[in-house]
C-alpha positions, 0 to 999 in steps of 0.5 A: 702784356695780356694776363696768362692763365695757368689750368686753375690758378689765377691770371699772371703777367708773366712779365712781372717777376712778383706774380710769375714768383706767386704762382709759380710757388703756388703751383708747386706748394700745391701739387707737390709730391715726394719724389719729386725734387725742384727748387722753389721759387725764391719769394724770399729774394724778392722781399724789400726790407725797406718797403712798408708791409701795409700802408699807414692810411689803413691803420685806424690809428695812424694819427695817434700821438702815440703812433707818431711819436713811437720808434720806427721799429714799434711801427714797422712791426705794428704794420707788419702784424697789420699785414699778417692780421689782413691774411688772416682775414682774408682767409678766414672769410674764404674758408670759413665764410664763403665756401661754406656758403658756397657748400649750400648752393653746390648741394642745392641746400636750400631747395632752388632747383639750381642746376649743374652750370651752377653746380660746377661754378661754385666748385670751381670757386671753392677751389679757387679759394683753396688756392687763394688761402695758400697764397696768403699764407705764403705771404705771411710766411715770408713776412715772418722769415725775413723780419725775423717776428714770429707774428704767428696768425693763432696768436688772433682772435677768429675775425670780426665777419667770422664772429658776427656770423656765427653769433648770426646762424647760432640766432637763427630759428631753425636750420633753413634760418642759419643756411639763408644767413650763411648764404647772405654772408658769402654774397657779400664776401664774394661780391664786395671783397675785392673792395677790401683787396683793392686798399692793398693792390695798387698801392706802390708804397708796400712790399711788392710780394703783399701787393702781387699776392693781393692782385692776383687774388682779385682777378679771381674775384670779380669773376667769384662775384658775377657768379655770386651775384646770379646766385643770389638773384636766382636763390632770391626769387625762390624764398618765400617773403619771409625768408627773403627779409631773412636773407635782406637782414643778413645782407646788412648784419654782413656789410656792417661786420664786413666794413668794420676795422676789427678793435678786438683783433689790434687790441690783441696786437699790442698785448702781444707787443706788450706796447706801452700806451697801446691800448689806450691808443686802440681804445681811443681810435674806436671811440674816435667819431670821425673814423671812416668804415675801412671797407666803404665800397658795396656798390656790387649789393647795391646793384644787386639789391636794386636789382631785386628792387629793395635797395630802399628796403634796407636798414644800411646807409649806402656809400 
């Protein structure tokens, strides 16, 4: 069945019960009033409890000996907090990585003479991402209530691509250097972000509630990306050359973080599970050679990049 579109939210196959139930629920979370008193729908219902939260070949550790030989519940929780870490990431990125480079080009901040098509876009975006911020946190809510973990998302450290962002701006020499590489950062988000939400949506091993959520996210997205990629094109051909080695730098300090399973974060988890062995298993997975990039899919910068013809410009070794 053709996916359908509610006014600003995302597309849905009304035929599919988990993403009728998503949207269904984000609409209401979202234009809830007092007066008004409806039942929800009930996501709860809708969560398998024999269903993985998130798929063993997306742990960095998953063939560990520590990993193989610990109880089935140490795994169910560690791949439920690998979920609760995935939204956090998720959400962190759009709120504090996209929209604000999304906030730059809506106020022409860095003086490209982007008119109002783009204006709008880019709000319209912005709004998007609000929405895409609810559905995550929704899926991390029902996680924790059916499996009975607290698992609260502060419990985390701020997110790998959120650290190395702001270690980049707070680098920066001046206030236009900080806004080129905070545009640089969403490009990449934008653009190479449903790379990361596809390790999840079409995975049928996991919970069908995470599956949805992330599905529907990624509808969204492939358009947010055309519309980052022409952006960035246009912005590009505005900067002066020194400024456009800036943006080309920011462009692979982004992809680098982006691409990267986040250590600091699984270092946190297995503290916070107070696991015996845990963090010797973490430790041994970073320092493990053979470990593949978790996100190893930048086709879209490519694109873009040789578009721009400065692909072989680039310190990054493209996939």
């Amino acid at each position: 069945m053709t996916p359908q579109k509610t006014p600003s939210l995302p597309e849905y196959d009304p035929a599919d019960p988990v993403e009728s139930a998503v949207v269904s629920r984000l609409a209401r979370n979202w234009g809830q009033r007092a007066t008004v008193k409806k039942p929800e729908p009930d996501l709860d219902a809708l969560f398998d409890l024999a269903k993985q939260d998130y798929p063993n070949e997306l742990l960095p550790f998953a063939d560990h000996d520590r990993f193989l030989g610990m109880s089935e519940e140490h795994r169910n929780r560690l791949r439920a907090w690998a979920w609760i870490a995935f939204n956090k990431n998720v959400m962190d990125i759009e709120q504090y990585v996209v929209n604000p480079g999304f906030d730059l080009v809506a106020h022409d901040a860095l003086d490209t003479g982007l008119g109002d098509t783009f204006a709008v876009a880019v709000h319209q975006a912005m709004v998007d991402e609000q929405y895409h911020t609810l559905m995550h946190l929704n899926a991390s809510a029902v996680t924790r209530r059916q499996r009975g973990w607290a698992m609260p998302n502060n419990a985390l450290p701020d997110v790998l691509t959120l650290r190395r962002q702001r270690a980049a701006t707070a680098d920066a020499a001046d206030p236009r250097k900080r806004a080129i590489t905070t545009f640089a950062f969403m490009t990449v988000a934008e653009i190479s972000i449903s790379a990361y939400l596809d390790l999840i949506s079409e995975n049928d091993i996991i919970q069908p509630v995470n599956r949805a959520t992330v599905r529907l996210h990624n509808r969204d997205e492939y358009c947010h990306a055309s519309i980052a990629d022409d952006i960035a094109g246009v912005v590009y051909d505005t900067l002066s050359p020194d400024d456009r080695r800036h943006f080309l730098d920011g462009l692979v300090d982004a992809m680098t973080a982006f691409s990267s399973n986040d250590y600091s974060t699984w270092h946190t988890i297995v503290e916070l599970m107070d696991l015996g062995g845990g963090q010797a298993m973490i430790d041994d997975a970073e320092h493990d050679t053979r470990r593949s990039a978790l996100v190893q899919d930048f086709g879209g910068i490519h694109k873009l990049c040789k578009h721009l013809g400065v692909a072989g410009e680039m310190s990054f070794e493209w996939a």
